[in-house]
N, C-alpha and C positions, 0 to 999 in steps of 0.2 A: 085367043079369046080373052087371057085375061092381060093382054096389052092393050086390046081395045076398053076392056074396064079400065082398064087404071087411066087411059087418056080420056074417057070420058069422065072421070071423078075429077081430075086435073081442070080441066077444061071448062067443068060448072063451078068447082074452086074459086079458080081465075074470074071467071064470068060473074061469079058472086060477089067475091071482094072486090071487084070495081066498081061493081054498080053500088055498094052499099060505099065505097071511099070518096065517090066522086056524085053522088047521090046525097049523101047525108052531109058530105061537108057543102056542099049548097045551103043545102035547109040551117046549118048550124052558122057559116056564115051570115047568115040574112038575120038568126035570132042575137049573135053576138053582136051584129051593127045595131039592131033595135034596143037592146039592152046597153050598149055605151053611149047612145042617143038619151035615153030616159032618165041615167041617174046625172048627178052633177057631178065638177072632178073636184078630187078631191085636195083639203087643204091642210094645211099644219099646226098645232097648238104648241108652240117651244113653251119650254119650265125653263127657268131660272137651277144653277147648278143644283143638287142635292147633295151637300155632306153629311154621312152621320155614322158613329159608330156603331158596329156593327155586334151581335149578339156572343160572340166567341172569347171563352172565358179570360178573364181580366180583362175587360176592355181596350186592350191596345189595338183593335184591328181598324180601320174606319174606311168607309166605301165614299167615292166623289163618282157620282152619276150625272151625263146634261143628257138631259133625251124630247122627245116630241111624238105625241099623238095624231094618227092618221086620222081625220073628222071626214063627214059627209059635208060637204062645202062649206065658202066662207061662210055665209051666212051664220054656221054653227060656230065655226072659228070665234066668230069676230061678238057674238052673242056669249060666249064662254068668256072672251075676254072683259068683253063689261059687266061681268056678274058676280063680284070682288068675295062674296059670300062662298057663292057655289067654288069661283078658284079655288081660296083659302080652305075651304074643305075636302078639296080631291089633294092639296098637297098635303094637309097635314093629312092624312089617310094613307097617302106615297112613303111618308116620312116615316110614320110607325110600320110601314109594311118593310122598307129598307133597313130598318134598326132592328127586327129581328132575324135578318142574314143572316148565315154563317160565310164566313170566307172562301173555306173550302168548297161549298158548293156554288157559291157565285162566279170562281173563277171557269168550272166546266162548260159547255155550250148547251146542256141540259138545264142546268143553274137558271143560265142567262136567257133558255127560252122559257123557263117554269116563272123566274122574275117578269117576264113581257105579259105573259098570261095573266100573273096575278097586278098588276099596274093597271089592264085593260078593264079586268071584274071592279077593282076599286074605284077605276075613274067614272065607270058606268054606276055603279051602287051610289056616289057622291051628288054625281051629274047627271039624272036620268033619263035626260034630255039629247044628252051626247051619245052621238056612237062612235065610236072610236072603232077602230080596224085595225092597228096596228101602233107597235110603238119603237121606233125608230134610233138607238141609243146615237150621241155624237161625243160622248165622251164615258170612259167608266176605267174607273181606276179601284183595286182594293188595293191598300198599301196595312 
């Protein structure tokens, strides 16, 4: 008797999780094609390098960053870039946010994803207009 429970409990198990693996990834298929259908792809906003000294006592530290914002299409891209105002105001914002670094935490991977998070708040508060999704570094140096 309780071999037969247990291959019945098995057996509606099995029977369950396929129909819901091979069920649901249908429906999720069909909503993920709708949804990479609907938005646009996404494009890139490069910055010009950033140098600047960084906040760690005497001044001798200094951080060199080149990085790029993930945008919801060119459109935004290309609208940020002729907005010479609005630029100049997300970088100087970038500038003062990378000048009070410390060394030591910029060089950890927590550092460098608490830096991404606060670059993405500043370019949005600057740019209100922008959404940015990510920030992309291609060079970052503390020396």
């Amino acid at each position: 008797m309780l071999f037969v429970l247990i291959a019945v409990i098995v057996l509606a198990g099995g029977g369950g999780g396929a129909y819901w693996m091979y069920a649901g990834k249908g429906e999720g298929a069909e909503s993920e094609a709708e949804h990479t259908e609907s938005t646009t792809p996404p494009a890139m906003i490069n910055f010009d390098p950033f140098v600047v000294n960084l906040a760690d006592p005497g001044g001798q530290r200094f951080l060199r960053v080149t990085f790029g914002l993930v945008v919801e299409g060119e459109d935004m891209a290309k609208e940020f870039a002729e907005d010479e105002v609005v630029r100049l105001r997300v970088r100087s914002s970038i500038i003062e946010l990378l000048s009070r670094q410390h060394a030591a935490q910029l060089v950890t991977d927590q550092g460098k994803a608490g830096l991404k998070k606060a670059i993405l708040e500043h370019a949005a508060h600057n740019a209100e207009h922008m959404k940015a999704s990510d920030v992309l570094f291609s060079e970052f140096i503390v020396q």
